[in-house]
TORVOGU-917167 format. One record per residue: x, y, z of N, C-alpha, C in turn. Coordinates in steps of 0.1 Angstrom, whole numbers. Last residue first. Example, Ala and Ser with C-alpha at 12.3 -4.5 7.8 and 13.67 -1.06 7.14 Angstrom:
2
NUZA     nu     nv     nw    cau    cav    caw     cu     cv     cw
NUZA    128    -22     71    137    -11     71    129      0     79
NUZA    132    -57     78    123    -45     78    132    -33     78
END
This chain:
229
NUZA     nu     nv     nw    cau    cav    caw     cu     cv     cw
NUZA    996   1400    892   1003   1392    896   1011   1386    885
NUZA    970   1406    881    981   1414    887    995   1409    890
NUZA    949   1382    897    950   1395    889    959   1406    891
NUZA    970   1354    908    962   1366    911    960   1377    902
NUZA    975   1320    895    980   1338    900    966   1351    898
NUZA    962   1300    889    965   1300    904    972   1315    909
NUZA    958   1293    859    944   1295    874    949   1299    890
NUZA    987   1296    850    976   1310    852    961   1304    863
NUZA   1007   1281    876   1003   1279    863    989   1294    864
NUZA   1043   1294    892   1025   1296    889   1016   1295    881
NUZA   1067   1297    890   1060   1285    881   1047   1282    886
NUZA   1069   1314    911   1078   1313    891   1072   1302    883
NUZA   1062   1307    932   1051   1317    921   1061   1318    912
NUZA   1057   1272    945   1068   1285    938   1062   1295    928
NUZA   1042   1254    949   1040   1264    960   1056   1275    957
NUZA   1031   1245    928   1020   1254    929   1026   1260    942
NUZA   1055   1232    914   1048   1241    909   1038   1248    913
NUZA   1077   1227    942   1062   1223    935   1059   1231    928
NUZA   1108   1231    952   1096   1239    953   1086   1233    941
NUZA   1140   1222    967   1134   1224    954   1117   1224    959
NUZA   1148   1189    981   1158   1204    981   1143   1203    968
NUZA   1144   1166   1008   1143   1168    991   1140   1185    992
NUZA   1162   1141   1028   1155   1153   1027   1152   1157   1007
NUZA   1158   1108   1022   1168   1121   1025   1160   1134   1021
NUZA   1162   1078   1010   1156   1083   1019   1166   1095   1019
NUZA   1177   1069    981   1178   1064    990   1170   1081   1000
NUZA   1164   1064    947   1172   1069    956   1173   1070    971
NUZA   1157   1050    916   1156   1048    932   1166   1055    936
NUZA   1151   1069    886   1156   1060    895   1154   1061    909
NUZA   1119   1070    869   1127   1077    874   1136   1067    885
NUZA   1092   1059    859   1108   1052    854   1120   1066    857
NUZA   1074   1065    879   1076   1053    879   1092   1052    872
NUZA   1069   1090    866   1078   1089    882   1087   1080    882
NUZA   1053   1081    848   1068   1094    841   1079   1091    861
NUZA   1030   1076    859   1042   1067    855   1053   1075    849
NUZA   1019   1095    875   1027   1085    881   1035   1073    871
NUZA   1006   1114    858   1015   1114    857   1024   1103    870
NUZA    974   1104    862    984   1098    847   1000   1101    849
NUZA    966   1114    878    970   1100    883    978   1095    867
NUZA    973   1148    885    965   1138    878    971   1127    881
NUZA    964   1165    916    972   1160    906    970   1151    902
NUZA    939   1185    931    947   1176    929    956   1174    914
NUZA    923   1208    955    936   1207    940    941   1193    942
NUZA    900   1230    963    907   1221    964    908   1211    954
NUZA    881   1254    976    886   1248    965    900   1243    964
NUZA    870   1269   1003    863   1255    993    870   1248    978
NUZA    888   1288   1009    876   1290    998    868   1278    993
NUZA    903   1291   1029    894   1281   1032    885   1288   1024
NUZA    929   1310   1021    918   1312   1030    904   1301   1027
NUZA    944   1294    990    945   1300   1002    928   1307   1011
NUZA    934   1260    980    935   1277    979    934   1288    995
NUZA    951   1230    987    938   1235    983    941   1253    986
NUZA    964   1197    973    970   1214    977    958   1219    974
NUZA    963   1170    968    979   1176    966    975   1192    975
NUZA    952   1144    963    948   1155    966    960   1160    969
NUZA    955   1125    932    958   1129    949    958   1141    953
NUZA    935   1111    908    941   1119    912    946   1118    925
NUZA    917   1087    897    921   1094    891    930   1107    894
NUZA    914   1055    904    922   1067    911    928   1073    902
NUZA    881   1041    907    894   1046    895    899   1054    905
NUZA    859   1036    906    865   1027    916    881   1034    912
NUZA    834   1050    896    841   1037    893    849   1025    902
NUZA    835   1075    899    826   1071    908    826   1055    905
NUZA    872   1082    911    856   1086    899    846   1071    909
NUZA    895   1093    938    888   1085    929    869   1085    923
NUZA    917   1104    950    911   1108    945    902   1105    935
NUZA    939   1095    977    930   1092    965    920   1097    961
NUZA    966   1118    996    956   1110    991    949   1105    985
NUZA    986   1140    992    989   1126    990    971   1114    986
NUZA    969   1152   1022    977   1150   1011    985   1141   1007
NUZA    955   1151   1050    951   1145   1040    961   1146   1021
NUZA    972   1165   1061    973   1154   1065    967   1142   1055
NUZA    952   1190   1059    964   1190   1067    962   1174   1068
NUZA    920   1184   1045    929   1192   1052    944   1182   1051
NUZA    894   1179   1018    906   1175   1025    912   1186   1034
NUZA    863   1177    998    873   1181   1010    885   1170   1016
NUZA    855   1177    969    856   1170    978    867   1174    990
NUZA    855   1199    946    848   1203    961    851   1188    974
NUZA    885   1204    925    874   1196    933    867   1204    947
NUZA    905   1211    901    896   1211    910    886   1206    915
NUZA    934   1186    886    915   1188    893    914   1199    903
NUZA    949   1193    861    952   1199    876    937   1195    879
NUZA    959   1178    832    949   1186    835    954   1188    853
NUZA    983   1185    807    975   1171    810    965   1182    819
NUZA   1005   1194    796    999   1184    787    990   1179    791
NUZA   1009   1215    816   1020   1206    812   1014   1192    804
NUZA    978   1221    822    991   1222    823    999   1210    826
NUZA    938   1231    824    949   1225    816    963   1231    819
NUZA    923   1221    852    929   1229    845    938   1227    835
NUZA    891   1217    854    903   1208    846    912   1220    841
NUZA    867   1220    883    871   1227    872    880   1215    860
NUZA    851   1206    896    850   1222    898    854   1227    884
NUZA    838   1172    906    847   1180    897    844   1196    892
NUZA    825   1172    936    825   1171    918    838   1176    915
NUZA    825   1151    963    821   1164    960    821   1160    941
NUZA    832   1141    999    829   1133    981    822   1151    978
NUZA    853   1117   1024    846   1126   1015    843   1125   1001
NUZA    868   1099   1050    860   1099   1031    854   1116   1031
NUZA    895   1086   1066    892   1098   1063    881   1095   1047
NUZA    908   1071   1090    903   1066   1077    893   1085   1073
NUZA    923   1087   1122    919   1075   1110    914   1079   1095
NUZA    947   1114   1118    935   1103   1124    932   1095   1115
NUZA    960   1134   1111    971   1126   1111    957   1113   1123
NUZA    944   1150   1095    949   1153   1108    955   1143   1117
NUZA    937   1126   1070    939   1143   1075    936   1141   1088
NUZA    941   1106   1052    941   1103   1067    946   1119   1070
NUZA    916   1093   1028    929   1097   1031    928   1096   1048
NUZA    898   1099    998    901   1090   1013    916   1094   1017
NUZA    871   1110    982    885   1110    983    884   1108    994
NUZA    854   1113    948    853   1108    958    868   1110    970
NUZA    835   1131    927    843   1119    928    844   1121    944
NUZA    810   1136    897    815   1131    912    826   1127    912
NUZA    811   1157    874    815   1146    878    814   1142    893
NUZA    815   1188    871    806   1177    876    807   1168    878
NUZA    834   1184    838    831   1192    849    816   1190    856
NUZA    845   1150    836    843   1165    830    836   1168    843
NUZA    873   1126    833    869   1133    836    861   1146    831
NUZA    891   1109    810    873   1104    813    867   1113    820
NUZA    912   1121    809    900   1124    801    892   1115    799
NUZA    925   1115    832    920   1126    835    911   1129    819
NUZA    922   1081    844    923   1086    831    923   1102    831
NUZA    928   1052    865    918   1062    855    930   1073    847
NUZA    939   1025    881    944   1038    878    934   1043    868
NUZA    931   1013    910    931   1009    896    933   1019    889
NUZA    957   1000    938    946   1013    934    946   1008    916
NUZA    960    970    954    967    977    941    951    990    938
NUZA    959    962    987    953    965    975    956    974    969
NUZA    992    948   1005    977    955   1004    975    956    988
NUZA   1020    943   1018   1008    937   1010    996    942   1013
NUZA   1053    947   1023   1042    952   1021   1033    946   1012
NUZA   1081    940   1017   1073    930   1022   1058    940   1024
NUZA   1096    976   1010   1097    962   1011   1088    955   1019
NUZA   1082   1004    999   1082    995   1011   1085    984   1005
NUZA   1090   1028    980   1095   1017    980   1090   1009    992
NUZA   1071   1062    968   1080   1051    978   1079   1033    980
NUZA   1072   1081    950   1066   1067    945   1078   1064    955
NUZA   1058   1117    944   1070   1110    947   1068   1094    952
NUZA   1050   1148    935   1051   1135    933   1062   1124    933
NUZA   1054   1173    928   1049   1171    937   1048   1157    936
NUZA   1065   1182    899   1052   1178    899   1046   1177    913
NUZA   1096   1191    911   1083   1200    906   1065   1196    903
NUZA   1104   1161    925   1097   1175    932   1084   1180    926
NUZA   1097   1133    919   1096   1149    908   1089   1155    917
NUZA   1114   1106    924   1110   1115    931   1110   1124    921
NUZA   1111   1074    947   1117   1079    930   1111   1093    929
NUZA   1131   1055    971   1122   1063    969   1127   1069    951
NUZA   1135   1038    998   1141   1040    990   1130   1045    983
NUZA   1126   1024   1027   1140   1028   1023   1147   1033   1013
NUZA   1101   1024   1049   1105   1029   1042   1122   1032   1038
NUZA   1084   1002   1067   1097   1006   1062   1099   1008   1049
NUZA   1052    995   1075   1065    991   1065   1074   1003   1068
NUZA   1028    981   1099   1037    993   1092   1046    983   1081
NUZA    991    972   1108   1007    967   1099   1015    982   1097
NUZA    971    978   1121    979    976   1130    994    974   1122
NUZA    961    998   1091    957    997   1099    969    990   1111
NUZA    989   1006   1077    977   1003   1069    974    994   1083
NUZA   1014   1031   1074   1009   1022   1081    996   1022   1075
NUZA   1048   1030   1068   1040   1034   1061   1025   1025   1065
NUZA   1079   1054   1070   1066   1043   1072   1055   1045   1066
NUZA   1111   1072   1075   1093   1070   1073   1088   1057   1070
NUZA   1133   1093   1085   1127   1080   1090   1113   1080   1084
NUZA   1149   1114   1065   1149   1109   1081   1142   1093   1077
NUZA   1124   1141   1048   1135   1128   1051   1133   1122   1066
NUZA   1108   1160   1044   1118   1161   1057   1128   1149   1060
NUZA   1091   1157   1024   1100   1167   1022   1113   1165   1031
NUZA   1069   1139   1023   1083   1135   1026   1091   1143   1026
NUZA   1047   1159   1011   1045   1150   1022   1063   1145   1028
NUZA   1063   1161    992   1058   1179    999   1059   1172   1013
NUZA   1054   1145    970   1064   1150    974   1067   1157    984
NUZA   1025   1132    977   1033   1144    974   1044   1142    978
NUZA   1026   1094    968   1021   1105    974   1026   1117    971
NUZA   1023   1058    966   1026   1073    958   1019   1087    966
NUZA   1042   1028    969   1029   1040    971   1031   1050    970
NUZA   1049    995    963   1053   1006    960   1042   1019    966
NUZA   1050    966    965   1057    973    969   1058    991    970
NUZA   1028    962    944   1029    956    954   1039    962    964
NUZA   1012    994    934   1022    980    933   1024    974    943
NUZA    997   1012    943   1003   1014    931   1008   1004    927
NUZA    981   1030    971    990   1019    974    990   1018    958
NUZA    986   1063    981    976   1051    977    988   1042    972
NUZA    988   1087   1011    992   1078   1002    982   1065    994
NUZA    990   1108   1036    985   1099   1035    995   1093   1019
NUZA   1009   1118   1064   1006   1125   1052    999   1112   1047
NUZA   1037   1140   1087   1022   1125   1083   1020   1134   1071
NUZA   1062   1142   1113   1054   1146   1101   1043   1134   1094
NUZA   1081   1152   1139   1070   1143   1135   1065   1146   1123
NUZA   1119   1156   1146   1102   1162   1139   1094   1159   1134
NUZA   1141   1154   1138   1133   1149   1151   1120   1152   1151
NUZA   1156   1161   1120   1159   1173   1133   1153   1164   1144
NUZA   1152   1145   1100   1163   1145   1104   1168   1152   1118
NUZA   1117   1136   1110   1125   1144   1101   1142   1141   1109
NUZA   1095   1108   1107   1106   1114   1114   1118   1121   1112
NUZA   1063   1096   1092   1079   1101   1094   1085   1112   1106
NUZA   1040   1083   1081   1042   1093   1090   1061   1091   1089
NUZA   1011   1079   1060   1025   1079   1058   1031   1085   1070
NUZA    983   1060   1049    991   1067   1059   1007   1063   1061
NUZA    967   1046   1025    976   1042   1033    981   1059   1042
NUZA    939   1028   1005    949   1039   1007    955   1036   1020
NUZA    930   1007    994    943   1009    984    949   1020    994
NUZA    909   1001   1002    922    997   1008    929    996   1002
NUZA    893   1019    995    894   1026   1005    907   1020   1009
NUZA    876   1007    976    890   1012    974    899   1021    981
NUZA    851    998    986    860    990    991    876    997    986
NUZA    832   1015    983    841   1018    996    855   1012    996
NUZA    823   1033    957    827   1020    958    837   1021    970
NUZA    786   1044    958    800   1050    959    807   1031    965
NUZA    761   1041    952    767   1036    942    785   1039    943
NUZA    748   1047    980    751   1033    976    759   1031    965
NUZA    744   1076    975    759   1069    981    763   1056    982
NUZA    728   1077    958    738   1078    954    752   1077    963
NUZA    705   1062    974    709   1057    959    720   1059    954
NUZA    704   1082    995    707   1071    998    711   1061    986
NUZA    689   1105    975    708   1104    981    707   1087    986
NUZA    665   1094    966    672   1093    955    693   1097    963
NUZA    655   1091    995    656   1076    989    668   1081    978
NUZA    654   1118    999    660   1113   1009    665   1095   1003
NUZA    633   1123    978    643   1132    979    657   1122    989
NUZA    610   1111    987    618   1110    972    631   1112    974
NUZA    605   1126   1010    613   1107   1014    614   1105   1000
NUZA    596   1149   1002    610   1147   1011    613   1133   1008
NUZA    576   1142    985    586   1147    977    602   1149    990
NUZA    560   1130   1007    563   1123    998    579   1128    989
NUZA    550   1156   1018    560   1142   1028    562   1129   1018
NUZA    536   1168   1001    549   1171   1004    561   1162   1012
NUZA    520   1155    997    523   1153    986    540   1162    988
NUZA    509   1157   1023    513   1141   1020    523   1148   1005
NUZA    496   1185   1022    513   1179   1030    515   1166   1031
NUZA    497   1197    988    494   1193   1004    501   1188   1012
NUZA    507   1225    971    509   1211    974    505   1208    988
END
């Protein structure tokens, strides 16, 4: 190949990503939200969140563990947090802001997802601004009737809780929990199980007793125990 036919196959190359980030939909970016709190002891905590109702946003359970005092801020606005619906074992938990207004996330499907897929994820890891990233779908694990994403889209510390959305605009998961030693693989929870939350009752702010399915090895689903184990 000569070297136009090669300065050609780069700016191919460079036009067909510029194509695929154009088709990524930013604007569901204001569904998502940052959570920070103040534990009973006095102890700063964060975590992110997608907004679900007018009142309402959903995150890990894991994120709130510490009770006390939390909020919920979307750029210079906060809300007050006072009341809350909660499944430890799923990791999932649907907080209450009163007077809160932002963008309803549009909820997807875990079987519209397959393996490859793009998707996408926003959040607020290391308790900083606006956080994107974007990778595929790894794996679908199957448990408790429904599926676990693997994903290559990155998240850290701070980013849990966050949206995990198809190349639609859909929030098909929250990034919940990724594998020990920085193997690149990273875990979310399906967006289908927020409504089993949804008709769980309100309970008032306070620490939360009890262990996630992925961080108690008694209820280690098989992709996550070790040969042997």
């Amino acid at each position: 190949m000569n070297i136009l036919g090669r300065w050609m196959l780069l700016i191919s190359g460079w036009l067909l990503a510029d194509a695929a980030m154009a088709t990524v939909n930013h604007s569901v970016s204001a569904s998502v939200v940052q959570i920070r709190g103040v534990d009973t002891q006095g102890r700063m905590y964060f975590g992110s969140g997608v907004v679900t109702g007018p009142t309402t946003v959903v995150t890990n359970c894991h994120v709130v563990r510490g009770g006390g005092k939390i909020a919920i801020f979307r750029g210079p606005e906060s809300y007050v947090v006072h009341r809350e619906r909660i499944d430890v074992q799923r990791d999932l938990c649907l907080l209450e802001a009163p007077g809160m207004q932002a963008a309803k996330a549009r909820l997807g499907q875990i079987s519209s997802l397959k393996s490859g897929q793009p998707l996408y994820f926003y959040g607020y890891p290391r308790a900083l601004g606006m956080s994107f990233s974007e990778g595929t779908v790894k794996a679908l694990h199957p448990f408790r009737g429904s599926r676990i994403i693997e994903t290559s889209a990155f998240f850290t510390l701070g980013g849990s809780g966050g949206g995990l959305f198809d190349r639609k605009g859909r929030l098909v998961g929250l990034a919940t929990f990724l594998a020990p030693g920085h193997s690149g693989r990273y875990y979310a929870i399906p967006s289908e199980w927020i409504a089993s939350v949804e008709a769980r009752p309100l309970v008032e702010i306070g620490p939360l007793r009890g262990l996630s399915f992925w961080e108690d090895p008694a209820q280690f689903p098989a992709f996550l125990k070790r040969p042997g184990h």
